[in-house]
N, CA and C atoms of all chains as a GROMACS GRO file, in nm:
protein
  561
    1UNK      N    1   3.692   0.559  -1.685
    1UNK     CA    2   3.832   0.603  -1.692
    1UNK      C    3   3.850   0.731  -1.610
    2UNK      N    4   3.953   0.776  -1.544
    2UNK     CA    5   4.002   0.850  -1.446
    2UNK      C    6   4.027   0.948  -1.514
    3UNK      N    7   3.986   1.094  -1.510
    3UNK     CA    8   4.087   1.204  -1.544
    3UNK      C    9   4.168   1.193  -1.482
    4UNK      N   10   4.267   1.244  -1.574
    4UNK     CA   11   4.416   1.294  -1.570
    4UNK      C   12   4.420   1.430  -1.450
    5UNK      N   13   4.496   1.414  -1.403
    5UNK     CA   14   4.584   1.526  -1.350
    5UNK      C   15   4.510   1.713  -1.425
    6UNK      N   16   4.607   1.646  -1.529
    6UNK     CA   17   4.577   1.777  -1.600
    6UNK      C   18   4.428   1.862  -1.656
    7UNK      N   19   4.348   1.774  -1.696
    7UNK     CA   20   4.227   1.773  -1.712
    7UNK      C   21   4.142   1.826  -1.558
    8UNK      N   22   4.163   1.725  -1.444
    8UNK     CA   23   4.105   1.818  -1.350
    8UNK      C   24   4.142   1.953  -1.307
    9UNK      N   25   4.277   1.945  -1.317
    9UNK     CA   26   4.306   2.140  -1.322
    9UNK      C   27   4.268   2.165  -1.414
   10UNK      N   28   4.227   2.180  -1.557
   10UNK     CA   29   4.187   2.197  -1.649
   10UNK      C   30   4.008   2.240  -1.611
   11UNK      N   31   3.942   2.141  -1.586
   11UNK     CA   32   3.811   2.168  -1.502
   11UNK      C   33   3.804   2.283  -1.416
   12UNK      N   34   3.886   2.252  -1.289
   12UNK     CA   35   3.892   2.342  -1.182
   12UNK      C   36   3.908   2.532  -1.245
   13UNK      N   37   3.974   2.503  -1.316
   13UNK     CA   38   4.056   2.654  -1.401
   13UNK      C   39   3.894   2.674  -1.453
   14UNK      N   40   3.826   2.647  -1.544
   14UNK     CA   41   3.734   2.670  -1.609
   14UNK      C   42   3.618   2.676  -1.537
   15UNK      N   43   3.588   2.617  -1.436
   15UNK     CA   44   3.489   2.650  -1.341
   15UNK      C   45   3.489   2.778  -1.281
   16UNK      N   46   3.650   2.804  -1.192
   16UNK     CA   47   3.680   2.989  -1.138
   16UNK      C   48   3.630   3.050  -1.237
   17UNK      N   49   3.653   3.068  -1.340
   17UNK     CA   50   3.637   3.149  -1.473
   17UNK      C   51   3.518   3.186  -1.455
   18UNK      N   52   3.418   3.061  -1.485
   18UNK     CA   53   3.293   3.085  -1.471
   18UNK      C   54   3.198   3.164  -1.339
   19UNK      N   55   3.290   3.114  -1.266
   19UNK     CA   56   3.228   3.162  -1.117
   19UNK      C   57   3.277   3.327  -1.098
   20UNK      N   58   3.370   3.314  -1.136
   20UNK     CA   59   3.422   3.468  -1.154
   20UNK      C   60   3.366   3.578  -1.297
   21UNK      N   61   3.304   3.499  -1.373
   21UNK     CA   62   3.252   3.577  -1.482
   21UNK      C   63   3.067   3.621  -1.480
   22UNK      N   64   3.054   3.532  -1.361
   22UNK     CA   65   2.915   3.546  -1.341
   22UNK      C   66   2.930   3.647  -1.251
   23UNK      N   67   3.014   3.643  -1.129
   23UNK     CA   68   3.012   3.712  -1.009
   23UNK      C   69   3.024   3.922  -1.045
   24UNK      N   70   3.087   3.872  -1.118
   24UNK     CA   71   3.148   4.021  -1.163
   24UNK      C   72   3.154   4.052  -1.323
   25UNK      N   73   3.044   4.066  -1.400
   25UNK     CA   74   2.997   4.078  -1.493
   25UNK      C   75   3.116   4.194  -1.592
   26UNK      N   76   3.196   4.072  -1.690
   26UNK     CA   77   3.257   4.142  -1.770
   26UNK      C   78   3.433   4.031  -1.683
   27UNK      N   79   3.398   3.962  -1.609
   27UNK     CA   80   3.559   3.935  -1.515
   27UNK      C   81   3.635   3.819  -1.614
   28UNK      N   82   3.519   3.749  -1.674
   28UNK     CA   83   3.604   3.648  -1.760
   28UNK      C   84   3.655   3.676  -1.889
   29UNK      N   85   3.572   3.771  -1.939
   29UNK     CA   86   3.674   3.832  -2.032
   29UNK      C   87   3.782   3.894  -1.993
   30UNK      N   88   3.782   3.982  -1.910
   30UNK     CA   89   3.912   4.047  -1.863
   30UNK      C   90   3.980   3.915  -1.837
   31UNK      N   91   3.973   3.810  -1.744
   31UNK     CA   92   4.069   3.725  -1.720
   31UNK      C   93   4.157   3.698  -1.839
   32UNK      N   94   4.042   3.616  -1.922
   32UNK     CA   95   4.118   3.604  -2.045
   32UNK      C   96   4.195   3.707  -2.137
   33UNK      N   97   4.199   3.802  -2.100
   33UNK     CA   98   4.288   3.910  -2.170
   33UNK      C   99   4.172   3.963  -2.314
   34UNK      N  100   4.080   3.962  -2.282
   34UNK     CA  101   4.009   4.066  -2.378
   34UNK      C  102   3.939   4.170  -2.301
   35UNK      N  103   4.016   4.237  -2.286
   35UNK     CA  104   3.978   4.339  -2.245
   35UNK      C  105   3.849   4.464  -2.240
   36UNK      N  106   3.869   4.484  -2.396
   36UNK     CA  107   3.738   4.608  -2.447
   36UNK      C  108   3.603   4.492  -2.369
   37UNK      N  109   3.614   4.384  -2.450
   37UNK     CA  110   3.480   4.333  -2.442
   37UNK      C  111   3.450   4.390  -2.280
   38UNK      N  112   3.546   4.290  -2.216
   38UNK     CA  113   3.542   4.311  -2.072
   38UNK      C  114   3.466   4.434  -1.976
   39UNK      N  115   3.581   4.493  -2.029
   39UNK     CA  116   3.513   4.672  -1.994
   39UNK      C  117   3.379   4.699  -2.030
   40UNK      N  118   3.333   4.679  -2.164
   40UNK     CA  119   3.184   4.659  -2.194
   40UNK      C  120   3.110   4.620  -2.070
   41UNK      N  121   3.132   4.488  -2.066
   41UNK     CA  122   3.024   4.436  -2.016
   41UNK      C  123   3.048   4.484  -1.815
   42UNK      N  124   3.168   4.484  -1.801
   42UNK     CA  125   3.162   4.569  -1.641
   42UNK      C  126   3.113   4.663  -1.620
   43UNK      N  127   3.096   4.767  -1.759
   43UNK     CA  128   3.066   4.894  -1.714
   43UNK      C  129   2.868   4.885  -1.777
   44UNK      N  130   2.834   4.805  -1.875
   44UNK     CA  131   2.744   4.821  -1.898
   44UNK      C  132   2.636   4.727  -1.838
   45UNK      N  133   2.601   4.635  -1.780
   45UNK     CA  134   2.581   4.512  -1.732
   45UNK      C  135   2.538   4.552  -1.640
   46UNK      N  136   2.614   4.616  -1.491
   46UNK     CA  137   2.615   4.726  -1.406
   46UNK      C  138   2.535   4.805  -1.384
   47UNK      N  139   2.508   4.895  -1.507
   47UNK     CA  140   2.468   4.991  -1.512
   47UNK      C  141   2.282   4.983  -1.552
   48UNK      N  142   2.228   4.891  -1.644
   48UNK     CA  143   2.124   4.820  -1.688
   48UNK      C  144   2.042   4.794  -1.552
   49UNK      N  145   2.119   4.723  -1.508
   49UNK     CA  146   2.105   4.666  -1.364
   49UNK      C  147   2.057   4.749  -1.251
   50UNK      N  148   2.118   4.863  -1.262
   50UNK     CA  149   2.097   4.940  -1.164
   50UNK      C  150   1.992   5.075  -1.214
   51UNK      N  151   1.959   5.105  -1.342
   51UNK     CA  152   1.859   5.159  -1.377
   51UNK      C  153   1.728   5.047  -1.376
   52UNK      N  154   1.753   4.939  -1.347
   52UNK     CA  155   1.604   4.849  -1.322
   52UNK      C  156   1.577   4.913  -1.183
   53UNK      N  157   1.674   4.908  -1.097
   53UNK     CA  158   1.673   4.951  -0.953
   53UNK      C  159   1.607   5.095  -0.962
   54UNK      N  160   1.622   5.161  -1.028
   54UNK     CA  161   1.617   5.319  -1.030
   54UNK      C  162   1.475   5.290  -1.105
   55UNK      N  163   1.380   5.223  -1.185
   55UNK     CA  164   1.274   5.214  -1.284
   55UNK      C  165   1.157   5.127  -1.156
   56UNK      N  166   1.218   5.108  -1.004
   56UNK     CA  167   1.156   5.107  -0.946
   56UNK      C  168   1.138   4.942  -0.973
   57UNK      N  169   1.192   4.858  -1.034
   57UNK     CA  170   1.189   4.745  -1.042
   57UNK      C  171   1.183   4.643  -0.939
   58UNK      N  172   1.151   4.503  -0.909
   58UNK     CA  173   1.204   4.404  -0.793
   58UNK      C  174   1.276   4.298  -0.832
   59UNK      N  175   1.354   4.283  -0.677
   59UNK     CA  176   1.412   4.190  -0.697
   59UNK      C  177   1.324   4.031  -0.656
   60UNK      N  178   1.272   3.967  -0.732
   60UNK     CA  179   1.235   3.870  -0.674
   60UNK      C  180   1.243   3.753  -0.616
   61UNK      N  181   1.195   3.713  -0.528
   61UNK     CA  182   1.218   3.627  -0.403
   61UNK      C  183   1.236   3.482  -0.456
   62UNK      N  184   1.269   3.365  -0.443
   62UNK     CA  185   1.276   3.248  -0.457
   62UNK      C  186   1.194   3.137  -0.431
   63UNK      N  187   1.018   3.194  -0.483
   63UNK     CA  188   0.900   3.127  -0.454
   63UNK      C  189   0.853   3.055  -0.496
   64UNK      N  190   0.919   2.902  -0.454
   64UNK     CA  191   0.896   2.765  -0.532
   64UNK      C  192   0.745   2.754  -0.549
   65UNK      N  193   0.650   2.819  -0.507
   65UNK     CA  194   0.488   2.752  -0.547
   65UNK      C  195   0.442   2.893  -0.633
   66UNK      N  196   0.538   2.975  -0.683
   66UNK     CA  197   0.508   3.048  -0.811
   66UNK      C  198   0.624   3.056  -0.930
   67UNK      N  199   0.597   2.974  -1.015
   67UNK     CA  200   0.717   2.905  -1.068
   67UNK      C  201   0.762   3.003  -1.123
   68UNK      N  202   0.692   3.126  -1.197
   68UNK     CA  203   0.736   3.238  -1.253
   68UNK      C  204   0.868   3.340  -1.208
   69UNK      N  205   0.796   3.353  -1.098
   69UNK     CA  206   0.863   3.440  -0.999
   69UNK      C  207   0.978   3.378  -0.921
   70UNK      N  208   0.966   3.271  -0.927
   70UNK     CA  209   1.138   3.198  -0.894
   70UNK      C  210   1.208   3.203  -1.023
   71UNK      N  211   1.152   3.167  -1.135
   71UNK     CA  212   1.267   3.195  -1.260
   71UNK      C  213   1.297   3.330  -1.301
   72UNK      N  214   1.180   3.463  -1.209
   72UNK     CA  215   1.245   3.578  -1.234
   72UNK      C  216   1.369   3.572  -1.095
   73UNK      N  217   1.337   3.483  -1.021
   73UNK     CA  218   1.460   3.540  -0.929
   73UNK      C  219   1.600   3.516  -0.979
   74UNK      N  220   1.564   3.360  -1.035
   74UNK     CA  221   1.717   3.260  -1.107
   74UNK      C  222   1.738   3.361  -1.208
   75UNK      N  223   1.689   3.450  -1.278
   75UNK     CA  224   1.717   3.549  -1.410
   75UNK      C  225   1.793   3.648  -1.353
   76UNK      N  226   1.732   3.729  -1.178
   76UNK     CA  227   1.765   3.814  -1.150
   76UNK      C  228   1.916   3.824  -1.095
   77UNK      N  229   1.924   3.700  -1.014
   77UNK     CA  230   2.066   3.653  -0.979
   77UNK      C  231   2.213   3.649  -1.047
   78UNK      N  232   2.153   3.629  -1.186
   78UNK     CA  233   2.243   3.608  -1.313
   78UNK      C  234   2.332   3.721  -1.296
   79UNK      N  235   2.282   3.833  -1.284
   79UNK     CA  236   2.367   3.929  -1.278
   79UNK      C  237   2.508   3.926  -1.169
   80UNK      N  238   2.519   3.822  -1.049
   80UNK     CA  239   2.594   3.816  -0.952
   80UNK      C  240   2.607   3.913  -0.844
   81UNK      N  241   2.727   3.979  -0.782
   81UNK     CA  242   2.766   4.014  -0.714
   81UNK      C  243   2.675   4.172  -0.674
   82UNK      N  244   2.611   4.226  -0.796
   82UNK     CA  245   2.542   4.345  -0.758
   82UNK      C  246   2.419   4.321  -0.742
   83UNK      N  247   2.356   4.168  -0.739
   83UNK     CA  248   2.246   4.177  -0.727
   83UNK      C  249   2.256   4.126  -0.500
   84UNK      N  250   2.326   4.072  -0.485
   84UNK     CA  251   2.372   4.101  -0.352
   84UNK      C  252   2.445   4.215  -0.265
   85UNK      N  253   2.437   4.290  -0.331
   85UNK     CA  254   2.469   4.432  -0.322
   85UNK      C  255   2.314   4.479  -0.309
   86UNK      N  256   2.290   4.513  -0.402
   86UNK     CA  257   2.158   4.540  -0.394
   86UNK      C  258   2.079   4.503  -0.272
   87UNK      N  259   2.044   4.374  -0.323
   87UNK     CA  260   1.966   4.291  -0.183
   87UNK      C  261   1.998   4.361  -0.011
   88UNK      N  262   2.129   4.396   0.004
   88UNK     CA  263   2.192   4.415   0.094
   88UNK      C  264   2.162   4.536   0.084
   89UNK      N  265   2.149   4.626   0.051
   89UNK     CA  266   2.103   4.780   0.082
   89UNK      C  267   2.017   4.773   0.066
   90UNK      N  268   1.891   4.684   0.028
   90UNK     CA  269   1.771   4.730   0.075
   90UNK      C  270   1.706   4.787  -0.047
   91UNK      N  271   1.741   4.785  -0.182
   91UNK     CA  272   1.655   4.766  -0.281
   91UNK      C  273   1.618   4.693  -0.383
   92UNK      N  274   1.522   4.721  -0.486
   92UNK     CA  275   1.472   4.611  -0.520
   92UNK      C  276   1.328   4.519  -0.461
   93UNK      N  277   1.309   4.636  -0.390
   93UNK     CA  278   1.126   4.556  -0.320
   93UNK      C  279   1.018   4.613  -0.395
   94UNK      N  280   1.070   4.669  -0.496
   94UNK     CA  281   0.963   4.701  -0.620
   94UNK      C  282   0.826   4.824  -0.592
   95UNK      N  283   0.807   4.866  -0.672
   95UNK     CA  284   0.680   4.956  -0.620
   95UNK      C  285   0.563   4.942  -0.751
   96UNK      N  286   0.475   4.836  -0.673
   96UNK     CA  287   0.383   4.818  -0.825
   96UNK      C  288   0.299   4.890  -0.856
   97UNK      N  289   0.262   5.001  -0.774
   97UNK     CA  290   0.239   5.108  -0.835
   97UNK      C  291   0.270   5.221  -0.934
   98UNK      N  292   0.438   5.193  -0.940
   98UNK     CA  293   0.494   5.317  -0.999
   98UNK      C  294   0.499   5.260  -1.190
   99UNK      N  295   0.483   5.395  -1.238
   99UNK     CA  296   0.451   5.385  -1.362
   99UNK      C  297   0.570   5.279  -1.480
  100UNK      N  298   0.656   5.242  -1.426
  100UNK     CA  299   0.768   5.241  -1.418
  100UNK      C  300   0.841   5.081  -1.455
  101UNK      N  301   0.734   5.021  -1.347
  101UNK     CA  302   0.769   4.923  -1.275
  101UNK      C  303   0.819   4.797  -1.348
  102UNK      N  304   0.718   4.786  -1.446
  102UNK     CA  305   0.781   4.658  -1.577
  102UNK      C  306   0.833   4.668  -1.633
  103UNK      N  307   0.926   4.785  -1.651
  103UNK     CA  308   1.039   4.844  -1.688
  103UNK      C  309   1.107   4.824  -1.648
  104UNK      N  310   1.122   4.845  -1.489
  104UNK     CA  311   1.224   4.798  -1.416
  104UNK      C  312   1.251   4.640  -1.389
  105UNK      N  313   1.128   4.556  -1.387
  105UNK     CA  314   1.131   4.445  -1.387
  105UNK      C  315   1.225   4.408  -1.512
  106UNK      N  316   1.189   4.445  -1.620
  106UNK     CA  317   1.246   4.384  -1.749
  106UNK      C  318   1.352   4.423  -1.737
  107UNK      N  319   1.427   4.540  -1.719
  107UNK     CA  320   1.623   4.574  -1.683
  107UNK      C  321   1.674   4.461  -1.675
  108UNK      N  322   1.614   4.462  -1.495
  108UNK     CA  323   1.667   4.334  -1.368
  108UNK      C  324   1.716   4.225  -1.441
  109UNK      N  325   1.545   4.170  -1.496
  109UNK     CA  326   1.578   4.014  -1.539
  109UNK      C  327   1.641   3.998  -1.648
  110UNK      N  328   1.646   4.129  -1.770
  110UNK     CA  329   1.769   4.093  -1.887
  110UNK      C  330   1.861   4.128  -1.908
  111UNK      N  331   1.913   4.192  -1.735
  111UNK     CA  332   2.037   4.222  -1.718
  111UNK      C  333   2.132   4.074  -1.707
  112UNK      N  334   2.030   4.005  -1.604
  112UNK     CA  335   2.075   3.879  -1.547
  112UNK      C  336   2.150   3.774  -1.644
  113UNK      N  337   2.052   3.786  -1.751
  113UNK     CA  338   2.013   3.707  -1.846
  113UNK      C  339   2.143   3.731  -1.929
  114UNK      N  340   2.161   3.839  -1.960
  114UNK     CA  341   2.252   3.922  -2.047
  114UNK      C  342   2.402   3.818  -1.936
  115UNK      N  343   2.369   3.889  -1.848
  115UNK     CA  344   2.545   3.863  -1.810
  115UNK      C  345   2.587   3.642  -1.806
  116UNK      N  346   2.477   3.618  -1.800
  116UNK     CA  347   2.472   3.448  -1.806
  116UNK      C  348   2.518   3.419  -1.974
  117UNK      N  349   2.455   3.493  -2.047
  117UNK     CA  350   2.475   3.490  -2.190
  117UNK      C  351   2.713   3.488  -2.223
  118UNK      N  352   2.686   3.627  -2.158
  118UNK     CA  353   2.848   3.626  -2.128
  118UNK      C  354   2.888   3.527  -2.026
  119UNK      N  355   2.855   3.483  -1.945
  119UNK     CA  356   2.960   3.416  -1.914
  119UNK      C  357   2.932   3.262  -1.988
  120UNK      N  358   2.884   3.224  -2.089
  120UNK     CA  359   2.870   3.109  -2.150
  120UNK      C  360   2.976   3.188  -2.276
  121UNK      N  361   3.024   3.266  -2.285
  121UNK     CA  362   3.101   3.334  -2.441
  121UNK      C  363   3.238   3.306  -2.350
  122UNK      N  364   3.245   3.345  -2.264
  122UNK     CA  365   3.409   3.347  -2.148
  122UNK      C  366   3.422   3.209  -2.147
  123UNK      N  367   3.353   3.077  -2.140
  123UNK     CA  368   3.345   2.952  -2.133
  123UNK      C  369   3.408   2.904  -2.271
  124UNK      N  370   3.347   2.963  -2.370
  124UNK     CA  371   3.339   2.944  -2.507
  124UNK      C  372   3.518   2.977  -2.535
  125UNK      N  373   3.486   3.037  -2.477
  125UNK     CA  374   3.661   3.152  -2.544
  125UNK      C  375   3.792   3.081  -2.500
  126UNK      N  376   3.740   3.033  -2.334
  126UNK     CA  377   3.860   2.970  -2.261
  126UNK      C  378   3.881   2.838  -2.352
  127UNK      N  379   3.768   2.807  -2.407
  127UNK     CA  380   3.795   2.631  -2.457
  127UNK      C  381   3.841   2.648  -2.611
  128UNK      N  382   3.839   2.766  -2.634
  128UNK     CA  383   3.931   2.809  -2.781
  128UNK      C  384   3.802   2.795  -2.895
  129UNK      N  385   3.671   2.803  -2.862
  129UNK     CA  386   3.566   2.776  -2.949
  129UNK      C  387   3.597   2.877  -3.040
  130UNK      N  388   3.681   3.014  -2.952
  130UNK     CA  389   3.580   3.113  -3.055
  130UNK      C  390   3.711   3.183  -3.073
  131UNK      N  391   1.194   5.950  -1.579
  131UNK     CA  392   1.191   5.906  -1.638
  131UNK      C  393   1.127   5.839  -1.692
  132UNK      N  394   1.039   5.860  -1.739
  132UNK     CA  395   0.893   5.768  -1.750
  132UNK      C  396   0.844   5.756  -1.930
  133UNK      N  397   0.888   5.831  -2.010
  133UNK     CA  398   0.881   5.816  -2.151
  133UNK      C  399   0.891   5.628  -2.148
  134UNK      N  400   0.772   5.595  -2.239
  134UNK     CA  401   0.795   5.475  -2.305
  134UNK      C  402   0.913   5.454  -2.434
  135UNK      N  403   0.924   5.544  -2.492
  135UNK     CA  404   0.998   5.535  -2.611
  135UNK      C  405   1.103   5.586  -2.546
  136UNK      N  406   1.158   5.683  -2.469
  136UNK     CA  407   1.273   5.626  -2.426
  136UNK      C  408   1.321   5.541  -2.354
  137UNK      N  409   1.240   5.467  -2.262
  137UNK     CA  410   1.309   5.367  -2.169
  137UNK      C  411   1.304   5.243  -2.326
  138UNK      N  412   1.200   5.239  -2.383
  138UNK     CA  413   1.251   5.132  -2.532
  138UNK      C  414   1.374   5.138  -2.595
  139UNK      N  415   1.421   5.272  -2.579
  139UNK     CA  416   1.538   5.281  -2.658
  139UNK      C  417   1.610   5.245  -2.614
  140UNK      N  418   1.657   5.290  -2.459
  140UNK     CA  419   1.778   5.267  -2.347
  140UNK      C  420   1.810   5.098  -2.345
  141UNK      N  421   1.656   5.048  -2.350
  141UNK     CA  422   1.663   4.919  -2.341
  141UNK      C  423   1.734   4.839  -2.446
  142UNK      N  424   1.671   4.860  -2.597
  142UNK     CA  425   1.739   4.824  -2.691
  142UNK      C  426   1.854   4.844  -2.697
  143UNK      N  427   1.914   4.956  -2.687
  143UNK     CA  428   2.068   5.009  -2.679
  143UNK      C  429   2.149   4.895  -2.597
  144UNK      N  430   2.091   4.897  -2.436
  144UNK     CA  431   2.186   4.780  -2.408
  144UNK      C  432   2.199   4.643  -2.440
  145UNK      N  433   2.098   4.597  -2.481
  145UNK     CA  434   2.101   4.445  -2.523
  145UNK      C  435   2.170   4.447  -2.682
  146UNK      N  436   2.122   4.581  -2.760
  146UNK     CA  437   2.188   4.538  -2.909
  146UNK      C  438   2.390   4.536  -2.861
  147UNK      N  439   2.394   4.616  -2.727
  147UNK     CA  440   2.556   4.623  -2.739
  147UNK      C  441   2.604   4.539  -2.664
  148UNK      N  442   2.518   4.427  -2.548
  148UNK     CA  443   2.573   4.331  -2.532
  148UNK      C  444   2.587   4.182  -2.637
  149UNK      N  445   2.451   4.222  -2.720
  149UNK     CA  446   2.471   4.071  -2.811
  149UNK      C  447   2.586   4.132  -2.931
  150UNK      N  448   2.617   4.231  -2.940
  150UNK     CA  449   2.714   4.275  -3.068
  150UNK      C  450   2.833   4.224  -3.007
  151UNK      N  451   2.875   4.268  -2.900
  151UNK     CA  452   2.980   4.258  -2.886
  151UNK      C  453   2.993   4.068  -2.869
  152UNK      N  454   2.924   4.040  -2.789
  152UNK     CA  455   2.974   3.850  -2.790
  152UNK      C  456   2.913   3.864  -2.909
  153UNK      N  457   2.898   3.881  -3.014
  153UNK     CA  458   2.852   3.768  -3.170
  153UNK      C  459   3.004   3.839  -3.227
  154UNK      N  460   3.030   3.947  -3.203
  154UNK     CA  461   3.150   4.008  -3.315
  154UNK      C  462   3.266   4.067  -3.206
  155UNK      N  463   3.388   3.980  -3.317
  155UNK     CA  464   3.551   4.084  -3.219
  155UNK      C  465   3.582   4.187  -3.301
  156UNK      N  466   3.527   4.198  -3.452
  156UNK     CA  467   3.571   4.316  -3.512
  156UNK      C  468   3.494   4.470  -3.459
  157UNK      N  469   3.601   4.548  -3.425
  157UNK     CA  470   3.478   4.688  -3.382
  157UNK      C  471   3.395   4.749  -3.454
  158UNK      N  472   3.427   4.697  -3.632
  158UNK     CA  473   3.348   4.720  -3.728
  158UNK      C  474   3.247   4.645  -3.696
  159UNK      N  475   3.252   4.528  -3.722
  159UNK     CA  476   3.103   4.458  -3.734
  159UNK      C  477   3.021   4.454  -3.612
  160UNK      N  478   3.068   4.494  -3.516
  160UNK     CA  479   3.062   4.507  -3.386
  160UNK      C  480   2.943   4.650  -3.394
  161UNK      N  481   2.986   4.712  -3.467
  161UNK     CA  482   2.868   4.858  -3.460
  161UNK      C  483   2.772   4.823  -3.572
  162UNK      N  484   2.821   4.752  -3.716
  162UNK     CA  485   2.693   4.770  -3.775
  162UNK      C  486   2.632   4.650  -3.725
  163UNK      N  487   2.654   4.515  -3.667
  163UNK     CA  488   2.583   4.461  -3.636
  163UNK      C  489   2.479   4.521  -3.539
  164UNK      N  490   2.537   4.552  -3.430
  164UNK     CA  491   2.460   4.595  -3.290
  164UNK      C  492   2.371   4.728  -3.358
  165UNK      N  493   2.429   4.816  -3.442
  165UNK     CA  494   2.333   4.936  -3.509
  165UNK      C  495   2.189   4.887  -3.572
  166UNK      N  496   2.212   4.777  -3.626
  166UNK     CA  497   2.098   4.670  -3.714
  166UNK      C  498   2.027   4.642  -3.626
  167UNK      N  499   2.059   4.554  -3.500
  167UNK     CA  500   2.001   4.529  -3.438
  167UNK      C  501   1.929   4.628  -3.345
  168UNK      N  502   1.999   4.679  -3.314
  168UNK     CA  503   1.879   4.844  -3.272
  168UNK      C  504   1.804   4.924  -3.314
  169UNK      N  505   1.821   4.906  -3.424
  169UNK     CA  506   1.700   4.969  -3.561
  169UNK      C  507   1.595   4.859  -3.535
  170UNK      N  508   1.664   4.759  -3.559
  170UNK     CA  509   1.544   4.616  -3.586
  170UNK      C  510   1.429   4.628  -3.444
  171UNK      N  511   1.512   4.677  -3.334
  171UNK     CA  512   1.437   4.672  -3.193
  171UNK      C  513   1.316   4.821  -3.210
  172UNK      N  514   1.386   4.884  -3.258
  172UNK     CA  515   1.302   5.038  -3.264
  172UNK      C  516   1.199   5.070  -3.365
  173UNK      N  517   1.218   4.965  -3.463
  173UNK     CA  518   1.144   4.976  -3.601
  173UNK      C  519   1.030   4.858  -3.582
  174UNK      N  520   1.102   4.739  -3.510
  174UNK     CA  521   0.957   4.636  -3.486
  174UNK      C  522   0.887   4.720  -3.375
  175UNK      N  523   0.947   4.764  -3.283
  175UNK     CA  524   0.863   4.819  -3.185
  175UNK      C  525   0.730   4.965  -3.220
  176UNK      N  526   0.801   5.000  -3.304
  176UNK     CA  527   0.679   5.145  -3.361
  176UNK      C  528   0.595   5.060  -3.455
  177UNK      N  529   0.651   4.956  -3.502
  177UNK     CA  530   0.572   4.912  -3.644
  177UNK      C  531   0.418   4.773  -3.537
  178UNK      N  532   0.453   4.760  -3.460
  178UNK     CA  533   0.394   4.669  -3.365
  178UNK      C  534   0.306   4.759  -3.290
  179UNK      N  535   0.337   4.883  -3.230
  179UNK     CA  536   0.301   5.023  -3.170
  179UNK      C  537   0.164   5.017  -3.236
  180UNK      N  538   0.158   5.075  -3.348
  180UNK     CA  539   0.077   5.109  -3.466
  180UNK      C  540   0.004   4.970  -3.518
  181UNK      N  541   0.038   4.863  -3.536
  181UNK     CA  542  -0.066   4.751  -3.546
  181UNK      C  543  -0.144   4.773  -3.421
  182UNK      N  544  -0.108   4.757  -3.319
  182UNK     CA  545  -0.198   4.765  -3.179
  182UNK      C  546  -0.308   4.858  -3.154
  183UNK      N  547  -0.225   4.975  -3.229
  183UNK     CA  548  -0.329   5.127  -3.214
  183UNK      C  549  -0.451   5.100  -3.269
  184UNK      N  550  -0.543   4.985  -3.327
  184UNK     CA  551  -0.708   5.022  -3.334
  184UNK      C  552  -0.723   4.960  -3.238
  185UNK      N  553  -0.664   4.847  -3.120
  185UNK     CA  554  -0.733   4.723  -3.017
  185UNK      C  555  -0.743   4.794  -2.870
  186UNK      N  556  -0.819   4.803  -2.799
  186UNK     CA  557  -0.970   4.718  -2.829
  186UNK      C  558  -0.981   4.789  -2.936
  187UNK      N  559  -1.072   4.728  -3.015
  187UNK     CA  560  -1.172   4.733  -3.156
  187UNK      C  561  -1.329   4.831  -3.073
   0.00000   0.00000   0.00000
């Protein structure tokens, strides 16, 4: 049976959401008009993120014959738009020397993690779950 | 910045205030939940600390 009309805008609408709540950590709540949460998670999400960067953390690469280290990358990504930010200035190549470092690793990847978490609640919210 | 117990804390802090806030819309339950849960992070973590402290044996 064919979706309807409405249903595929219905899809389409809920997909942006998603794509926009991943990209910009805290955007699908704001879309949806909750605001505080929103702000939360823009300003804190962000910030996690970027003390992994500062804890000397990496960003890791997408190395299909180390399965680990590709699911730290898919973790690291989660975060969206600042983790291409990042990438793009040039940090995030980790220093495994510094005392620091699995500290910073752990930020990165449960920053990622964290903001994927939210945007499955913005999903939740748009479909009236919650 | 290099303290273990504080980067534990910083850490806990943000995850207890991202899972508080998606589990709760009240700003009440919203703090004692996420407060619980940051105790729970700081209290398993010293209490785990201290099991570890005789290994190696």
């Amino acid at each position: 049976m064919r979706a309807t009309a409405a249903e595929e805008t219905q899809t389409g609408w809920l997909v942006l959401l998603c794509l926009a709540a991943w990209a910009v950590p805290g955007a699908g709540h704001l879309w949806l008009g909750r605001r505080s949460k929103g702000l939360i998670f823009l300003v804190g999400l962000p910030l996690m993120f970027a003390m992994g960067l500062a804890l000397h953390g990496r960003l890791f690469p997408f190395d299909l014959s180390e399965w680990l280290v590709a699911l730290a990358a898919v973790a690291d990504v989660g975060i969206g738009i600042p983790y291409f930010v990042a990438k793009a200035l040039g940090y995030g190549d980790g220093a495994v020397r510094a005392v620091t470092y699995e500290y910073g690793n752990a930020f990165l990847i449960v920053a990622g993690l964290l903001n994927l978490l939210v945007v499955i609640d913005a999903y939740d919210v748009a479909l009236g779950r919650k | 910045m290099q303290s273990h117990m504080l980067l534990l804390t910083v850490f806990a802090f943000f995850v207890s205030l991202v899972f508080a806030v998606i589990a709760k819309d009240d700003w009440h339950e919203q703090l004692r939940f996420g407060g619980m849960m940051f105790g729970g992070f700081l209290l398993s973590a010293l209490v785990l600390g201290w099991l570890m402290y005789p290994f190696p044996l």
